[in-house]
C-alpha positions as semicolon CSV with decimal commas, in nm:
position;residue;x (nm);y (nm);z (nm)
1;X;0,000;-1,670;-0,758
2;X;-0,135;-1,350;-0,660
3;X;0,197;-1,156;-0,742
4;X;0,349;-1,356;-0,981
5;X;0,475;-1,240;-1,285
6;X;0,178;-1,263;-1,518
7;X;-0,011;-1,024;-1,196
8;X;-0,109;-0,667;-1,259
9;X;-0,009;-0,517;-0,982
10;X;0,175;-0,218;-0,786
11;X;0,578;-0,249;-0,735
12;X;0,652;0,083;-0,619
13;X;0,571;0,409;-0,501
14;X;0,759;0,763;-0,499
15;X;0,669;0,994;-0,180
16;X;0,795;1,316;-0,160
17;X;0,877;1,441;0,226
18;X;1,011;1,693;0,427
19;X;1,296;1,539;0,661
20;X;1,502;1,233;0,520
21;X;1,679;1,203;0,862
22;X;1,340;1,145;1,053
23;X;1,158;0,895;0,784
24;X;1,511;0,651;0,781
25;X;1,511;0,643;1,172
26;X;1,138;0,520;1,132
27;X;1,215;0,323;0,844
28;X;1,513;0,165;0,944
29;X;1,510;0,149;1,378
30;X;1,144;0,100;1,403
31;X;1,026;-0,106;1,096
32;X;1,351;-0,258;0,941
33;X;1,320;-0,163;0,603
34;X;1,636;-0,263;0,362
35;X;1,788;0,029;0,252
36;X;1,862;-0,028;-0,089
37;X;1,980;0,319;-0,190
38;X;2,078;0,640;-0,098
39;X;2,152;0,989;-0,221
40;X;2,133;1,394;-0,052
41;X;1,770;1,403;-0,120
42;X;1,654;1,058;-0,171
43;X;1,628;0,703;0,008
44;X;1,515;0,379;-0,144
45;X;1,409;0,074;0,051
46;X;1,303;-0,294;-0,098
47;X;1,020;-0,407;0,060
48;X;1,118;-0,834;0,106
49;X;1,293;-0,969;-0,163
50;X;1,047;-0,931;-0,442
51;X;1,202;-0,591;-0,672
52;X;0,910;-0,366;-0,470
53;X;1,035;-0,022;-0,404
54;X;0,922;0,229;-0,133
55;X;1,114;0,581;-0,224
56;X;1,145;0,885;-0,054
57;X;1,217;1,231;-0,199
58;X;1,352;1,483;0,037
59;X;1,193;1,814;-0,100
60;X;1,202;2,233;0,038
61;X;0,978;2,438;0,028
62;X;0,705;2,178;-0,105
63;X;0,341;2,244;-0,168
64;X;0,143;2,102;0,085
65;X;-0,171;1,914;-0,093
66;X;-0,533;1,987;0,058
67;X;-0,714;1,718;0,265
68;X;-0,937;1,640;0,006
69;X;-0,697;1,606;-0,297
70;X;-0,617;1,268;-0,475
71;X;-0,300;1,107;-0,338
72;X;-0,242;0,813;-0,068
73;X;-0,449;0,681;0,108
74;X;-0,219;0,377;0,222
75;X;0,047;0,144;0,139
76;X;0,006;-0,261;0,197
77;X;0,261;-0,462;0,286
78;X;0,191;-0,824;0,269
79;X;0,364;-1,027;0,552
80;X;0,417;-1,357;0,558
81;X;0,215;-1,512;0,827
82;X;0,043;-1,407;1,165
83;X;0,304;-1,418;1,408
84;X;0,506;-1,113;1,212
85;X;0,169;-0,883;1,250
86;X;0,183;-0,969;1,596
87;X;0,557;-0,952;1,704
88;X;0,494;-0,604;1,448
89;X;0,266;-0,486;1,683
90;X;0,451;-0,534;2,040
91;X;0,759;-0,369;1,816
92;X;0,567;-0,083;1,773
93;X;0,397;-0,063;2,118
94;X;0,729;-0,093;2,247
95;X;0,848;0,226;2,056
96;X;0,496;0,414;2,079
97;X;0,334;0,406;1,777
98;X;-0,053;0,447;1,754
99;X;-0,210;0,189;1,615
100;X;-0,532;0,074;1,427
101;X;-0,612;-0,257;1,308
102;X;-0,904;-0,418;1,128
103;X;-0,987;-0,780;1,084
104;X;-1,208;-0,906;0,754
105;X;-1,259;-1,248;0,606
106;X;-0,962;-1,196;0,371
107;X;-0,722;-1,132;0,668
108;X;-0,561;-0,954;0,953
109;X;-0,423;-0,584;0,956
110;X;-0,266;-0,346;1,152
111;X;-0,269;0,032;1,034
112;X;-0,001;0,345;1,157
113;X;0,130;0,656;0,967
114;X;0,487;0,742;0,940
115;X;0,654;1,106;1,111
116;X;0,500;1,287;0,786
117;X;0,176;1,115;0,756
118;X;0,203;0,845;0,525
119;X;-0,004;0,553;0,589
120;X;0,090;0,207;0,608
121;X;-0,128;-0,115;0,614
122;X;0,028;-0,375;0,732
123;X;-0,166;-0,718;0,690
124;X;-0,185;-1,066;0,645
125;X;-0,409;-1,260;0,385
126;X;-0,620;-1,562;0,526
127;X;-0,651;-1,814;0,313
128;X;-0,852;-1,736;-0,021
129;X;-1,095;-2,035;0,120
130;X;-1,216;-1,810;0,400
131;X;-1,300;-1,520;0,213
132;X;-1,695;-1,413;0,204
133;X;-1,857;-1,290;-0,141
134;X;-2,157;-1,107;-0,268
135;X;-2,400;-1,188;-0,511
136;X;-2,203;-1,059;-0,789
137;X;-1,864;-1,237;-0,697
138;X;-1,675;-0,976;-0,503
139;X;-1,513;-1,016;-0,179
140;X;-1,686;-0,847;0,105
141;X;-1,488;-0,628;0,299
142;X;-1,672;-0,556;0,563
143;X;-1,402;-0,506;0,875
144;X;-1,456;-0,555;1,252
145;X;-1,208;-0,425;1,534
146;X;-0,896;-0,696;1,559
147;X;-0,894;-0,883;1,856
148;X;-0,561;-0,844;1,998
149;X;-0,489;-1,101;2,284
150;X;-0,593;-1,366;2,052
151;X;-0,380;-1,202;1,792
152;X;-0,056;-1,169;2,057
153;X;-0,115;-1,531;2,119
154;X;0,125;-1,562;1,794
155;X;0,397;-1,369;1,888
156;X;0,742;-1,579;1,801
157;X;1,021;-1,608;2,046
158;X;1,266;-1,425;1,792
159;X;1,002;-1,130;1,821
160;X;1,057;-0,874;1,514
161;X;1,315;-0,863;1,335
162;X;1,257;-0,599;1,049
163;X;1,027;-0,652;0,752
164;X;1,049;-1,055;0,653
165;X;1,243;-1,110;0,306
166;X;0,895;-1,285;0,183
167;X;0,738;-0,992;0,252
168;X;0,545;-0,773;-0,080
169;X;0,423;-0,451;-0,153
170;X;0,083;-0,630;-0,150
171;X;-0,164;-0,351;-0,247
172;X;-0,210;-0,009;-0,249
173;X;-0,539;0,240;-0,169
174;X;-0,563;0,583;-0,334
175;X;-0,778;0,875;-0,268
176;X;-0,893;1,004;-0,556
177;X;-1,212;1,188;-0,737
178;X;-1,551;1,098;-0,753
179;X;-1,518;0,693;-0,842
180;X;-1,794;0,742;-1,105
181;X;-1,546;0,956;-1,304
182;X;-1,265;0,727;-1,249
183;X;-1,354;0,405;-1,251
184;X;-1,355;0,330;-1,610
185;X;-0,982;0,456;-1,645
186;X;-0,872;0,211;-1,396
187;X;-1,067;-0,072;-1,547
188;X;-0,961;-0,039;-1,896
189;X;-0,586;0,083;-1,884
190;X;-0,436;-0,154;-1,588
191;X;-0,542;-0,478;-1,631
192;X;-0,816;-0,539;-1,331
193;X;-1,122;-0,609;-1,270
194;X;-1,377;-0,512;-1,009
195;X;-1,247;-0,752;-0,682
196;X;-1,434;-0,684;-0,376
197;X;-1,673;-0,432;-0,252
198;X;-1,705;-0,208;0,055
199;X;-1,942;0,054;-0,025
200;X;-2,056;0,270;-0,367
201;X;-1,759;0,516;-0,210
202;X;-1,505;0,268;-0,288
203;X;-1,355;0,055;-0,555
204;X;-1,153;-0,262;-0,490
205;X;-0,913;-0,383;-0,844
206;X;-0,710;-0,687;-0,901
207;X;-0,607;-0,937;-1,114
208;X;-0,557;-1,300;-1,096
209;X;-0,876;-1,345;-0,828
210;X;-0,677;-1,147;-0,571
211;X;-0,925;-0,947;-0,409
212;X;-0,723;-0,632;-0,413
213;X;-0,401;-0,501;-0,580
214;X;-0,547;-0,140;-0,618
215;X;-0,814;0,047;-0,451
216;X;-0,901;0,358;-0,447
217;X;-1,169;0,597;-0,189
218;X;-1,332;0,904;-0,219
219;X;-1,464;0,944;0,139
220;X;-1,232;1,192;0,243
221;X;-1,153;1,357;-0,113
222;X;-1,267;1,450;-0,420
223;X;-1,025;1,714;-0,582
224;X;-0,746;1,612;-0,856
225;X;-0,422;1,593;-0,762
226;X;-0,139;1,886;-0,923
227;X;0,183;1,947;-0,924
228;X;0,305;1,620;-0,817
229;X;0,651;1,675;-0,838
230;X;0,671;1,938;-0,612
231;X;0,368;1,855;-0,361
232;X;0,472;1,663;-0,038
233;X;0,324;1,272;-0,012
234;X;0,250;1,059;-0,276
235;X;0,442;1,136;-0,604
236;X;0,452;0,834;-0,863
237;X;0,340;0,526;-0,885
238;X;0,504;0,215;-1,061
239;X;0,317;-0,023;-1,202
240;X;0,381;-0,374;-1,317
241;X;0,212;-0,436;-1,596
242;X;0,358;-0,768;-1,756
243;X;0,234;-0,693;-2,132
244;X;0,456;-0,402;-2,163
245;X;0,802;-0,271;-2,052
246;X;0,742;0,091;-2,012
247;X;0,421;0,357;-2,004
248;X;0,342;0,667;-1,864
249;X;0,020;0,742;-1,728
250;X;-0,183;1,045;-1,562
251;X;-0,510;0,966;-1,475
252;X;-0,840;1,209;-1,409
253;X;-0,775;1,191;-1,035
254;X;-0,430;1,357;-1,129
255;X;-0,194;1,113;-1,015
256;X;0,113;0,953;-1,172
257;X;0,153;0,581;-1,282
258;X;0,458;0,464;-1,431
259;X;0,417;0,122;-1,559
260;X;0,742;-0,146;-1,582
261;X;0,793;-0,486;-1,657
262;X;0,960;-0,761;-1,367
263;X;1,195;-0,969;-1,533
264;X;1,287;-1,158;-1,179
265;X;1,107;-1,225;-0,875
């Protein structure tokens, strides 16, 4: 329902790094991502079984953006149920990885960043019955620390076994500009509307009552994104957007959306 194919949503995203060799080891030996293609410079995983794309762009001599430029902020990938966060998380505390998690009404999530920095939310929705709203009909996201024995109470006995084909690229949060001189883009050119609320720093966008297929921050940021193609993390965007097949976009935060059309799911 929430990413069928009459959803506005996020099916992609284009990250440009430094080392291919070091992101596929994470990719592929810690997280079990499907690698879907592969070039010199370039690696493509599927993310499930749903025609979601994360792709890397091995790039020299890069421009490395500032700290408080537009760009990622992190990716979401939807799991399936509980006990994949949790057999997730003894994966990664088996291999190291620092870890943050957060739990809110509308679900469960665990938070790391890849050998170059990219973030990656991974989380799992409660259902929609659960979720708390505001006076004016937007989920709160207020977030408390998750508690982790009870979470490890759901480990399986398989334990993880790379990223579950029913798993989606379920959201993604930018960083971008000052929200009061974005927000209107995003509302009139993507098909959302105002979903949830955190604070008057933040702006939560879906569409078919989800309470978040794009977000977007400026608590760390607040300077527009250039030269994408050649600056190191978050490069394009792809966009489903079921009323048309293919657009371009650059927004006033600077970033590149390319918007598509999913003919199978």
């Amino acid at each position: 329902m929430f990413h069928s194919k009459d959803a506005h949503f996020v099916n992609g995203v284009t990250i440009n790094i430094k080392d291919k060799q070091v992101i596929k080891a994470f990719y592929e030996e810690v997280l079990g991502f499907n690698l879907v293609n592969e070039s010199m410079t370039t690696v493509q995983y599927e993310v499930g079984h749903a025609n979601q794309y994360i792709t890397f762009n091995e790039i020299h001599n890069g421009r490395e953006p500032l700290m408080s430029e537009a760009g990622l902020f992190h990716i979401g990938i939807l799991l399936p149920e509980l006990s994949s966060l949790a057999d997730l998380l003894v994966q990664l505390s088996d291999f190291e990885i620092p870890v943050n998690g957060g739990e809110q009404s509308v679900g469960t999530a665990l938070f790391i960043e890849d050998p170059e920095g990219n973030s990656l939310k991974f989380y799992v929705d409660h259902d929609f019955e659960f979720w708390n709203y505001d006076e004016d009909h937007r989920v709160k996201m207020d977030i408390i620390p998750v508690n982790v024995p009870r979470l490890l109470k759901e480990v399986s006995d398989e334990g993880w076994q790379g990223i579950p084909d029913e798993a989606k690229l379920g959201s993604l949060h930018l960083k971008t500009i000052r929200i009061s001189e974005i927000k209107s883009y995003y509302l009139n050119y993507f098909g959302l509307e105002e979903s949830a609320y955190m604070d008057d720093y933040s702006l939560f966008l879906a569409s078919n009552h989800y309470y978040n297929h794009l977000a977007m921050n400026q608590w760390l940021s607040g300077t527009k994104r250039v030269d994408n193609e050649n600056t190191y993390g978050l490069a394009m965007i792809d966009f489903h957007y079921p009323e048309t097949t293919h657009k371009d976009l650059k927004g006033p935060d600077g970033l590149y959306f390319r918007f598509n059309r999913i003919t199978e799911q």
